[in-house]
C-alpha positions as CSV (number, residue, x, y, z in Angstrom):
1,X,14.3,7.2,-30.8
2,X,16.5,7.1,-27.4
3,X,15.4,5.8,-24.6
4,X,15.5,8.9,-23.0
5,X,13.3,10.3,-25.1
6,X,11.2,7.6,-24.8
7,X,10.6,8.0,-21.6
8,X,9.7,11.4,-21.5
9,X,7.2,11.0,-24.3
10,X,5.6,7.8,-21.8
11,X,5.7,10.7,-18.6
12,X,4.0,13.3,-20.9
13,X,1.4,11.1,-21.7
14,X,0.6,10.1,-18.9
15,X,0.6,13.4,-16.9
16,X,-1.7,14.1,-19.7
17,X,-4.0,11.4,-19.1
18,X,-4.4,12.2,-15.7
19,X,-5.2,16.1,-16.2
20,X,-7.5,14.9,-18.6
21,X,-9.3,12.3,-16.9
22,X,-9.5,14.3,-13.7
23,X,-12.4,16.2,-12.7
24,X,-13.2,18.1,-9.5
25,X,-15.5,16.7,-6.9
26,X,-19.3,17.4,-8.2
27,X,-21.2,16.6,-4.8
28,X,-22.6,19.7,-4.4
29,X,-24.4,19.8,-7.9
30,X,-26.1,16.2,-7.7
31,X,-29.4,16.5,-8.0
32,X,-29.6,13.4,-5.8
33,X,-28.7,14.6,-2.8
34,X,-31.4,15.7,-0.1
35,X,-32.0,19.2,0.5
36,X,-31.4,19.3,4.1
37,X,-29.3,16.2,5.0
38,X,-31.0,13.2,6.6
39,X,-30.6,13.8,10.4
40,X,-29.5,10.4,12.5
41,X,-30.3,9.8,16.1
42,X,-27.2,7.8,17.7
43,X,-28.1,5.5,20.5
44,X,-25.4,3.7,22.3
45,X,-26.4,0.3,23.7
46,X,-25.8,-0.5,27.8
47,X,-22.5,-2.3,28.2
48,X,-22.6,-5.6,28.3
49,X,-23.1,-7.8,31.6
50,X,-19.7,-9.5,32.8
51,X,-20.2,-13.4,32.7
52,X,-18.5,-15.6,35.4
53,X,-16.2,-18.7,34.1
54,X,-17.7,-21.5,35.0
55,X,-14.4,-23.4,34.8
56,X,-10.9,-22.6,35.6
57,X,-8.8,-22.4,32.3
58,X,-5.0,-23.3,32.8
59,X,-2.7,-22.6,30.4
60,X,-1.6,-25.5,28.4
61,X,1.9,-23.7,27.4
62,X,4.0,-22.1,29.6
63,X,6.2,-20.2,26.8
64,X,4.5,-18.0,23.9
65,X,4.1,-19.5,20.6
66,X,6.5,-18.6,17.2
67,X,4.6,-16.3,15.5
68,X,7.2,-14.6,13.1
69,X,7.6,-15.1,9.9
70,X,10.9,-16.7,7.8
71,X,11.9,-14.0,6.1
72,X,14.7,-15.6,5.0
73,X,14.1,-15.9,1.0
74,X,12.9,-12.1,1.3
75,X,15.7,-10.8,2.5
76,X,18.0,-13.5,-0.4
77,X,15.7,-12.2,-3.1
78,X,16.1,-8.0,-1.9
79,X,20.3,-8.8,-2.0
80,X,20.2,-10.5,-5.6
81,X,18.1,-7.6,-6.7
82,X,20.3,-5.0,-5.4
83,X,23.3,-7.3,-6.6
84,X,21.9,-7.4,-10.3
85,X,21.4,-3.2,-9.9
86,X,24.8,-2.9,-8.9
87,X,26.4,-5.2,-11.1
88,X,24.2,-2.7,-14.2
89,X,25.5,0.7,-12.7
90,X,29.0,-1.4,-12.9
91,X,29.0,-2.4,-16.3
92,X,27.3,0.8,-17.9
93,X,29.9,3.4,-15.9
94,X,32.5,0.9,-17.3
95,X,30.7,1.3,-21.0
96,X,30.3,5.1,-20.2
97,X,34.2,5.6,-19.2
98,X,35.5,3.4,-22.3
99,X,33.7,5.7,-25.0
């Protein structure tokens, strides 16, 4: 069997399983529900009071802090991937043109 047509038969499948397995929504048939929905009443609290300081805070920095990330190894590890992918498309257009 070719890979090709291995991978077709893997799509199929699973398009398959997902028609199967999929069902629409049945919320308006469950028994369970109330007849009229349940009605809530929304209150919204009073805002809260401002409190005073009851010390001046100075800053202990004068500059912000580092808060980045190294991304370093990310960005090494994205390049050897797409490395290894190129060096593939290189080797199978050199297999492809030799036959």
């Amino acid at each position: 069997m070719s890979l090709r047509r291995t991978f077709a038969l893997l799509a199929s499948v699973v398009v398959a399983s997902l028609l199967w397995t999929a069902a629409p929504a049945g919320a308006t048939e469950n028994p369970d529900y109330t007849a009229p929905p349940p009605t809530t009443v929304i209150t919204t609290p009073a805002p809260p009071t401002k409190v005073k300081t009851a010390v001046a805070v100075t800053p202990v920095r004068t500059r912000l802090a580092i808060t980045g990330s190294d991304a370093t190894g990310t960005v090494l590890l994205g390049a050897g991937l797409i490395a290894v992918g190129a060096g593939f498309l290189v080797v199978r257009r050199r297999k492809l043109s030799s036959l």
